[in-house]
C-alpha positions in Angstrom: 37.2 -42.7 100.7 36.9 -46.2 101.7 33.9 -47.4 104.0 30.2 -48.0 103.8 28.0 -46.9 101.0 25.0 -44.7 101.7 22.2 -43.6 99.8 21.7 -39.4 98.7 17.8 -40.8 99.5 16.5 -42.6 102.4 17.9 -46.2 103.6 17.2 -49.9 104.2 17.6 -51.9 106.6 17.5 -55.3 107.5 14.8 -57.0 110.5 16.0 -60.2 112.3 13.4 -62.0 110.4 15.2 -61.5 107.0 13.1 -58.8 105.4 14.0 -54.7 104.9 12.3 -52.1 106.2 12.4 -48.9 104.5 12.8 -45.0 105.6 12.8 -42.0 103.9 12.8 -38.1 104.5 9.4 -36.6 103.3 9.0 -33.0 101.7 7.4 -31.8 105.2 11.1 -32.9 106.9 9.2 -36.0 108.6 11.4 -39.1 108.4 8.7 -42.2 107.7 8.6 -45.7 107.0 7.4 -47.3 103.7 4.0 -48.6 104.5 5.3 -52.6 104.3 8.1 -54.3 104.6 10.3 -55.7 101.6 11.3 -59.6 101.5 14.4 -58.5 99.0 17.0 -55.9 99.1 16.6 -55.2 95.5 12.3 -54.8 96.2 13.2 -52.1 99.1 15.3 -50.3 96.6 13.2 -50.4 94.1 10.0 -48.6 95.9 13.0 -45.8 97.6 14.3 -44.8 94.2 9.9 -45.1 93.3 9.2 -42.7 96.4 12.5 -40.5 95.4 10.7 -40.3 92.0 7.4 -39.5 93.2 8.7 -36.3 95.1 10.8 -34.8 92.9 8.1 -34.9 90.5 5.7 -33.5 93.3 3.1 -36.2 93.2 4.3 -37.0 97.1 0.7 -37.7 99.4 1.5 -37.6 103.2 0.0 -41.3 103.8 -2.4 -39.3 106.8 -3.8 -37.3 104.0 -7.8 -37.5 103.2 -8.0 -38.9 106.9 -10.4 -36.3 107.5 -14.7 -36.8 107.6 -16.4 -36.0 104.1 -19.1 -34.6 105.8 -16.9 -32.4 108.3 -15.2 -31.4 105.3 -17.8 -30.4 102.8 -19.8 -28.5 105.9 -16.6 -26.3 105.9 -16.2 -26.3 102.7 -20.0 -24.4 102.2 -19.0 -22.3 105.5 -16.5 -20.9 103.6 -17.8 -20.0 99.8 -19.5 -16.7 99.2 -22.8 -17.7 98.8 -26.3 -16.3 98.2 -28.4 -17.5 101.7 -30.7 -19.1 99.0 -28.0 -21.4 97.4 -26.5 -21.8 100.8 -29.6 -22.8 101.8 -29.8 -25.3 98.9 -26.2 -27.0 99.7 -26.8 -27.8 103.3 -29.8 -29.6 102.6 -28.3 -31.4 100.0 -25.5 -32.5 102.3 -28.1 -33.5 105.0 -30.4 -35.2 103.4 -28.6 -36.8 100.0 -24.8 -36.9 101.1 -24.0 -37.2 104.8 -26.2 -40.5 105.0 -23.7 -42.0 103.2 -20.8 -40.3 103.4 -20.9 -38.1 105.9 -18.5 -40.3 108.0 -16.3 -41.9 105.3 -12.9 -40.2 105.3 -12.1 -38.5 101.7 -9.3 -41.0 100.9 -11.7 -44.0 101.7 -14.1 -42.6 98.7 -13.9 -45.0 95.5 -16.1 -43.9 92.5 -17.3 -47.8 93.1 -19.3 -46.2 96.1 -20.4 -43.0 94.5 -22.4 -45.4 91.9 -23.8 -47.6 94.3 -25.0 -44.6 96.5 -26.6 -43.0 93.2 -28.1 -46.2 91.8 -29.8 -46.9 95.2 -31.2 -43.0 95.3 -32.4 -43.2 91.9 -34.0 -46.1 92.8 -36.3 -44.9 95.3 -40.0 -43.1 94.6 -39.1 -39.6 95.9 -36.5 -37.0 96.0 -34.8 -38.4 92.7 -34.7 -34.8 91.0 -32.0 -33.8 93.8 -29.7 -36.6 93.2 -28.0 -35.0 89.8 -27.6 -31.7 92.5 -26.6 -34.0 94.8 -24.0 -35.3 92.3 -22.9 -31.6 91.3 -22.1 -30.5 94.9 -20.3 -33.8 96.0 -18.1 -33.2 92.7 -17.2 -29.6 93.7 -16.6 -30.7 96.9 -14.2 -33.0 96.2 -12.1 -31.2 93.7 -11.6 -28.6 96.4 -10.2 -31.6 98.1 -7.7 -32.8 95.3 -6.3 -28.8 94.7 -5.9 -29.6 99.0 -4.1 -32.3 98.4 -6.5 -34.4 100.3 -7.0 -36.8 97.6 -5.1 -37.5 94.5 -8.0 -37.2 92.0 -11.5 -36.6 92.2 -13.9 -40.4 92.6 -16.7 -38.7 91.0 -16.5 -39.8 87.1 -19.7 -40.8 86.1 -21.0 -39.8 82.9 -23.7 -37.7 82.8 -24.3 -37.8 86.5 -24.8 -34.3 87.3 -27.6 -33.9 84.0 -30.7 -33.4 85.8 -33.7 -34.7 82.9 -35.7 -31.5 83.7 -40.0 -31.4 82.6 -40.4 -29.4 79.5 -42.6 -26.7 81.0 -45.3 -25.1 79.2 -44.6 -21.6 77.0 -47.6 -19.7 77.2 -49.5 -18.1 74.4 -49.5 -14.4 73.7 -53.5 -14.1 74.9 -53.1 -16.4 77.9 -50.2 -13.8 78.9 -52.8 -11.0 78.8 -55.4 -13.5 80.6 -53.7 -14.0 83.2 -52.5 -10.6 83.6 -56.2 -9.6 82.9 -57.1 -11.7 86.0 -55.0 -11.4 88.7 -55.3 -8.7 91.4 -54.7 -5.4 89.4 -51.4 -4.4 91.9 -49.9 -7.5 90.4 -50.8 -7.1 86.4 -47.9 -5.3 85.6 -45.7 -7.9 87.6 -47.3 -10.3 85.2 -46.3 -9.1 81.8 -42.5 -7.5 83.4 -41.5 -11.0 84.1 -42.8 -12.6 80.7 -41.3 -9.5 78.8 -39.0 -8.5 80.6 -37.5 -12.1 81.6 -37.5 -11.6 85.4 -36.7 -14.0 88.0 -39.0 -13.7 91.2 -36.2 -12.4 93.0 -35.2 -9.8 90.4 -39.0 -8.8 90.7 -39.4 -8.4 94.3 -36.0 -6.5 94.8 -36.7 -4.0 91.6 -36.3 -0.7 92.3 -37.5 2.4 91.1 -34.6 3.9 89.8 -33.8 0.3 88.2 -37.1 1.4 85.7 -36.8 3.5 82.9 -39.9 3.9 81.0 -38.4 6.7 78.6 -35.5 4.0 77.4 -38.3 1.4 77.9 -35.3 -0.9 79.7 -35.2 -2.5 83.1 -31.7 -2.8 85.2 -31.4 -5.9 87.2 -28.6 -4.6 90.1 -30.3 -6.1 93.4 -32.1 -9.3 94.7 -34.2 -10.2 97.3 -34.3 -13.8 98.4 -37.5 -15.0 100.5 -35.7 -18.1 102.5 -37.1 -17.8 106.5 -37.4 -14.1 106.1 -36.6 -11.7 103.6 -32.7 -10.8 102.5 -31.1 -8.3 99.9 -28.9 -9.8 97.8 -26.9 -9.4 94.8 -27.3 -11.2 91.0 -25.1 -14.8 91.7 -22.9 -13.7 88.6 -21.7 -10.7 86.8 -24.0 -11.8 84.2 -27.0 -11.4 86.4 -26.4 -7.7 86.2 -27.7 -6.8 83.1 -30.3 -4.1 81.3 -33.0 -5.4 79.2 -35.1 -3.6 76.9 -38.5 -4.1 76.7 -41.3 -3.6 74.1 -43.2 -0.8 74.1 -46.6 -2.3 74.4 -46.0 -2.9 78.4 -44.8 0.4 79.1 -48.1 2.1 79.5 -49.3 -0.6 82.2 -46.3 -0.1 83.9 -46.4 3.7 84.3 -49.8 2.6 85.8 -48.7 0.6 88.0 -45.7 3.2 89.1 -48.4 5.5 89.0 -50.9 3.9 91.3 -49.0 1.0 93.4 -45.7 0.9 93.7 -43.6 2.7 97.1 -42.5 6.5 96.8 -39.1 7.5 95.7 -36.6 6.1 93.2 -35.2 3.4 95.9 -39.0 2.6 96.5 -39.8 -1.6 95.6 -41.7 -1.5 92.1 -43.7 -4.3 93.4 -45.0 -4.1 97.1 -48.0 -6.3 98.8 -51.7 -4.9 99.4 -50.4 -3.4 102.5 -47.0 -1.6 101.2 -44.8 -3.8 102.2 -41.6 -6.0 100.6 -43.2 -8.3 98.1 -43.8 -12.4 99.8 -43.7 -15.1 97.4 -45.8 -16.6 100.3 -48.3 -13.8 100.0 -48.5 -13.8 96.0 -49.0 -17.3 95.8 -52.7 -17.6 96.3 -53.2 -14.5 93.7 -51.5 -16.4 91.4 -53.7 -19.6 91.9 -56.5 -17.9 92.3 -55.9 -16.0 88.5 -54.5 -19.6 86.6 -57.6 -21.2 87.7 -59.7 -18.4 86.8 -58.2 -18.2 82.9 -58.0 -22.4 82.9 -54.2 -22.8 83.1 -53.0 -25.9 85.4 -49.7 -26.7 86.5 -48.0 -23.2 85.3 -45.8 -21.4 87.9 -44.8 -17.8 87.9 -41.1 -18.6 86.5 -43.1 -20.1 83.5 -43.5 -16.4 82.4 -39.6 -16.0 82.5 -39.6 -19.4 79.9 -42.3 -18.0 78.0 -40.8 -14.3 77.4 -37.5 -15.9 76.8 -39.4 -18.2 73.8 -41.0 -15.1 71.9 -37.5 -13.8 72.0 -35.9 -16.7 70.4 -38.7 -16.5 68.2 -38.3 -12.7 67.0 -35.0 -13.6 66.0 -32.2 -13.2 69.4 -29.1 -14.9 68.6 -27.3 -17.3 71.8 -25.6 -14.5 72.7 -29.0 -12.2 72.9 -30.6 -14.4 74.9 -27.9 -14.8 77.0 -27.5 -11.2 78.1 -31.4 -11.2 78.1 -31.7 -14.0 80.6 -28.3 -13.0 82.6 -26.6 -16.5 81.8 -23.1 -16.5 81.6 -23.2 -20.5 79.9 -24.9 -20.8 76.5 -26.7 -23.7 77.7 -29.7 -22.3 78.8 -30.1 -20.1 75.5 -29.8 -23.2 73.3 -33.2 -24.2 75.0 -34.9 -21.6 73.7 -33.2 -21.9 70.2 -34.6 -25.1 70.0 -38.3 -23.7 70.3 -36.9 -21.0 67.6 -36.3 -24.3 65.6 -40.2 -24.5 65.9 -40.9 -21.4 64.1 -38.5 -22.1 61.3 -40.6 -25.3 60.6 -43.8 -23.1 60.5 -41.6 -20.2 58.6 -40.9 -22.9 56.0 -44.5 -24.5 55.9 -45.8 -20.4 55.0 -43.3 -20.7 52.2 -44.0 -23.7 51.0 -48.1 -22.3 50.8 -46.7 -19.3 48.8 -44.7 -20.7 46.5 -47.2 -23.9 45.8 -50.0 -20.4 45.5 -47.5 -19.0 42.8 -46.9 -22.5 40.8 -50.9 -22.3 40.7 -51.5 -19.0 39.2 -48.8 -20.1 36.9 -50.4 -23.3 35.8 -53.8 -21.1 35.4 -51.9 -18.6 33.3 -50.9 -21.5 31.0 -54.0 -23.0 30.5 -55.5 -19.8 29.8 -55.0 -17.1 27.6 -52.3 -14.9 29.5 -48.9 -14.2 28.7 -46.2 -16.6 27.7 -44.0 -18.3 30.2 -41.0 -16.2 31.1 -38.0 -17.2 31.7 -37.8 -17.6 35.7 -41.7 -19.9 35.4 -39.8 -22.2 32.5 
C-alpha cells in the first residue's frame, strides 16, 4: 500500500538543527533514546539496526545499569551468602578497610580495571597490611562477577594476573622429637591436643568443637562433623565445605595418650568437648595461647603457631607415602592446591631416598672391587 515507510525496529527522526535523534523499544517495553544524536540519516540507522542486533542476541544493558554504589552492593552481596561468622567476619573487614576507601562510592559501571591497578599498586606499596591485598583482590573479583551474572556490568574489571596469589611464608615443619617436646611441655590437659592436631591434621576449630562421639579409639580415627569458631564469643559451626567433613585415621602411637586424656580431662558423655579449659569449660584460643607460649619457649621453638602442627602432620604424611588425593581427604581440601604443598616437601625425601641409594649401591661396587683384587669368586654376570 502506498504511503510512508516505517521501520519493524525503532525510528529516526530529524531536529531543526539538521541532525537525527534516535528511539527505540527496549526488552523491558521502555521506549528510549540513543544516547547521542546522529549528524547523518545513514549514521542513525546504522546504530538502530546495531541496537536491533544487540537485543536479539541478548547482549542489551539498560543504560541505568551498574548505577548502583560498589560498596552498597558488595555489603549486600556478604548479607546475603551463607557464611561461617568467621569468614563473614573476614569480608567485612576486608571491604572496610581495603575496598570501600576506594570504591566504596564508585558506581559498578564506573569501575575500569585501569583503577583496580592503580588502587593495588598504591596498597602494595605501603609498609603494612600488604598480605590482605591478594584477599582483598579475591573478594572484589567475586563481588563483581555476581554483578555481571546481574547484569549490572558487562564483564568483570578485575583481570590482573596473579592478583589474588597471596606469596605466603614457608612456615616451619617440625621434627618428630620437637612434636613430643612440645607435647612433653605444655600443661598435661593440653598434650593430647598437641599430638591430635599434628597427627591427626586438625584445625583449631575442628579441635575445640570435637566431640566425644567424634573419637573412636578402637578404629583409631577421628570424625570432623562440627566447628567452633572463637570470633567475639564462641559459635558452633559447621566444616565450610563438604570436604571438611571427613574421618581420618590416626597412628596408633597417639591412641594411648588420648584414652588418657578421655580418661582424665575431657567433659562426660559422648556429646561432651574432647578438649575443655582448666575449669571445664569450651576450649578459648584466648585462654590456650599463653600455654602454648609458655611450652615453645620452654623446648626453644620461636615463631611456631599451633596451626604449624596441622603443616607438620600433613608433611610426615606426604612423606609416608599419601598420594594428592590422600592428602586431600586428610586435610578436608576440596582443591589439590594445598596437597601439592606438601608433595613438594615429599620431593624432599625422594632426594634423601635417592642419596641412601646412591650409599648402597657405591657400598656394593666396593665390596665388589675388594672381591676382585682379592682372592674371591669370579665376576658374575650382573658385576661385569
Amino acid at each position: 500500500m502506498p504511503g510512508r515507510k516505517t521501520r519493524a525496529f525503532g525510528n529516526i527522526r530529524p531536529l531543526s538543527s539538521g541532525r537525527f535523534q534516535v528511539r527505540y523499544r527496549s526488552p523491558d517495553g521502555r521506549t528510549r533514546p540513543a544516547p547521542t544524536t546522529f549528524a547523518t540519516r545513514k549514521a542513525a540507522q546504522r546504530w538502530l539496526t546495531l541496537k536491533e542486533a544487540e537485543i536479539a542476541q541478548g547482549d542489551w544493558f539498560a543504560p541505568e545499569a551498574g548505577a548502583l554504589p560498589f560498596g552498597e552492593y558488595a555489603a549486600e552481596w556478604i548479607e546475603h551468602r551463607d557464611l561461617t561468622r568467621k569468614t563473614r567476619r573476614t569480608y567485612e573487614d576486608l571491604l572496610r578497610l581495603h575496598l570501600a576507601p576506594t570504591f566504596g562510592n564508585m558506581l559498578l559501571s564506573e569501575i575500569k580495571e585501569a583503577d583496580i591497578r592503580r588502587w593495588r599498586s598504591s596498597r602494595l606499596r605501603r609498609k603494612r597490611g600488604k598480605a590482605q591485598i591478594p584477599k582483598a583482590y579475591r573478594l572484589m573479583r567475586a563481588v563483581l562477577n555476581t554483578a555481571v551474572k546481574d547484569r549490572l556490568i558487562r564483564e568483570n574489571p578485575c583481570q590482573i594476573d596473579g592478583a589474588g596469589l597471596e606469596e605466603t611464608e614457608e612456615r616451619p615443619v617440625l621434627s618428630v622429637s620437637e612434636v613430643f617436646e612440645l607435647a612433653e611441655a605444655i600443661k598435661p590437659r593440653y598434650r593430647a591436643l598437641v599430638l591430635l592436631a599434628t597427627f591427626g591434621s586438625l584445625r583449631w576449630g575442628e579441635l575445640a568443637g570435637l566431640r566425644r562421639r567424634h573419637l573412636d579409639l578402637d578404629k583409631r580415627t577421628v570424625t570432623v562433623r562440627e566447628t567452633v569458631s572463637d570470633v567475639g564469643g564462641l559459635y558452633k559451626g559447621k566444616p565450610k565445605s563438604r570436604a571438611g567433613h571427613r574421618t581420618v585415621s590416626l597412628p596408633e602411637l597417639v591412641v594411648p595418650d588420648l584414652r588418657r586424656h578421655l580418661d582424665e580431662y575431657s567433659a562426660p558423655g559422648p556429646d561432651g568437648f574432647v578438649f575443655v579449659g582448666v575449669r571445664g569449660n569450651q576450649l578459648r584460643r584466648g585462654n590456650f595461647s599463653k600455654y602454648w607460649a609458655d611450652a615453645c619457649a620452654a623446648v626453644g621453638l620461636e615463631d611456631v603457631h599451633l596451626h604449624d602442627l596441622r603443616h607438620t602432620g600433613n608433611t610426615y604424611a606426604a612423606e609416608a607415602g599419601a598420594s594428592v588425593r590422600e592428602l586431600m581427604r586428610r586435610m578436608g581440601h576440596s582443591s589439590a592446591r594445598a596437597a601439592m604443598i606438601y608433595l613438594h616437601a615429599r620431593d624432599e625425601r625422594e632426594r634423601e631416598i635417592a642419596d641412601r641409594l646412591g650409599e648402597r649401591v657405591a657400598e656394593e661396587l666396593r665390596a665388589n672391587r675388594a672381591e676382585d683384587d682379592g682372592d674371591g669368586p669370579p665376576p658374575t654376570g650382573a658385576r661385569r
